[in-house]
C-alpha positions as CSV (number, residue, x, y, z in Angstrom):
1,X,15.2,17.3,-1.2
2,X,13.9,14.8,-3.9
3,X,10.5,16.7,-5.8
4,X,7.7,13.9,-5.0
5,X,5.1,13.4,-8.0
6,X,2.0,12.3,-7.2
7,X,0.3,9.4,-10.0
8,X,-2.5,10.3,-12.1
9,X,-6.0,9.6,-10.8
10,X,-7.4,6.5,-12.3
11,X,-11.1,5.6,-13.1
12,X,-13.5,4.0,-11.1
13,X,-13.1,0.8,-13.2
14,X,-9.4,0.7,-12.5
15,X,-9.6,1.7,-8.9
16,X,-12.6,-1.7,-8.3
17,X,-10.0,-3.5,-10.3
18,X,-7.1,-3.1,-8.3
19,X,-8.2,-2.6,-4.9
20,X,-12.0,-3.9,-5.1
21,X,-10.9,-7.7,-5.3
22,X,-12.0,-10.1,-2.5
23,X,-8.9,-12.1,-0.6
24,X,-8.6,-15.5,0.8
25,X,-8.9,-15.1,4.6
26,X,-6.2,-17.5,5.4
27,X,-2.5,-16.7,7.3
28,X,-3.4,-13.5,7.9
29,X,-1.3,-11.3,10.3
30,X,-2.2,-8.4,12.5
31,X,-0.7,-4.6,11.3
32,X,-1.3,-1.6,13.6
33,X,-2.5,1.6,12.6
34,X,-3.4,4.8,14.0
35,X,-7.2,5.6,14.8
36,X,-7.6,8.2,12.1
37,X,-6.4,5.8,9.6
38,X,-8.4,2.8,11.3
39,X,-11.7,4.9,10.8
40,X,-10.4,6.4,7.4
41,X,-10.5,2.7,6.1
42,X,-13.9,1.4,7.8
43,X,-15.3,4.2,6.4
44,X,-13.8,3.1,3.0
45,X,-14.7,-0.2,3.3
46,X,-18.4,0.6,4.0
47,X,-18.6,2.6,1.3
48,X,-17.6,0.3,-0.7
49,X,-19.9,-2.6,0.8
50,X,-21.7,-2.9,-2.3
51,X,-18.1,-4.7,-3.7
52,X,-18.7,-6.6,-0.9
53,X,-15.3,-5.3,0.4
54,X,-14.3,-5.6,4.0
55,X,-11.7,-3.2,5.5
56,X,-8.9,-6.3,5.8
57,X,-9.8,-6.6,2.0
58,X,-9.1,-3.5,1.0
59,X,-6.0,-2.5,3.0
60,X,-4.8,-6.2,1.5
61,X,-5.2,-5.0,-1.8
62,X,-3.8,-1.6,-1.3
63,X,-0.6,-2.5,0.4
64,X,0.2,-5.2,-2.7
65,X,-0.6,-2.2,-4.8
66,X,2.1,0.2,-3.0
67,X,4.6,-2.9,-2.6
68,X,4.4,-3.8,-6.2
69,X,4.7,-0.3,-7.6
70,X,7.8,0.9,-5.4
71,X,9.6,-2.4,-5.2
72,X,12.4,-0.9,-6.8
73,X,12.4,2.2,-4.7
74,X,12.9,0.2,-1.5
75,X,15.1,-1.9,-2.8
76,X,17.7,1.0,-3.7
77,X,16.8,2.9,-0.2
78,X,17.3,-0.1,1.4
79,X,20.4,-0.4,-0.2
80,X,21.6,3.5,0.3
81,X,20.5,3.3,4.0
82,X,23.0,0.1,4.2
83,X,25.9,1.6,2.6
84,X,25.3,4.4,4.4
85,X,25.6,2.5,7.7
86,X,28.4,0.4,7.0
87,X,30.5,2.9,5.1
88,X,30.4,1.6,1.4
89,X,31.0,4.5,-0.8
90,X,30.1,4.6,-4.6
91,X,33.0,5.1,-6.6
């Protein structure tokens, strides 16, 4: 079992930064989740009204967050899960 680390906590500066930006409302797409994670988020959101954040916003700016930090990650898991599949050994 791979050990999981878990990043540092940043400051309130970084975290408005990164996740407390405003995004154009255009070609947007629909993405289910659960209720406890739909109200998790409103409640988020609200909290951070006074960003003037809404909750499509914010789960925007936190999924380009996770994509852009562990593109590399699913790239290669993508990769081991296909060689797995298909039979490709390393060699």
């Amino acid at each position: 079992m791979t050990k999981i680390t878990i990043p540092t906590p940043i400051s309130i500066e970084e975290y408005k930064e990164l996740f407390c930006q405003q995004v154009e409302g255009r070609n947007r797409y629909p993405v289910y989740v659960s209720r406890k994670t739909h109200v998790r988020l409103k409640k988020a959101a609200n909290n951070l009204m006074m960003q003037h954040m809404n909750m499509s916003a914010l789960v925007e700016n936190i999924l380009v967050h996770h994509l852009s930090l562990y593109e590399k990650l699913i790239q290669q898991i993508a990769s081991d899960e296909f060689d797995r599949v298909f039979g490709v050994k390393d060699e």
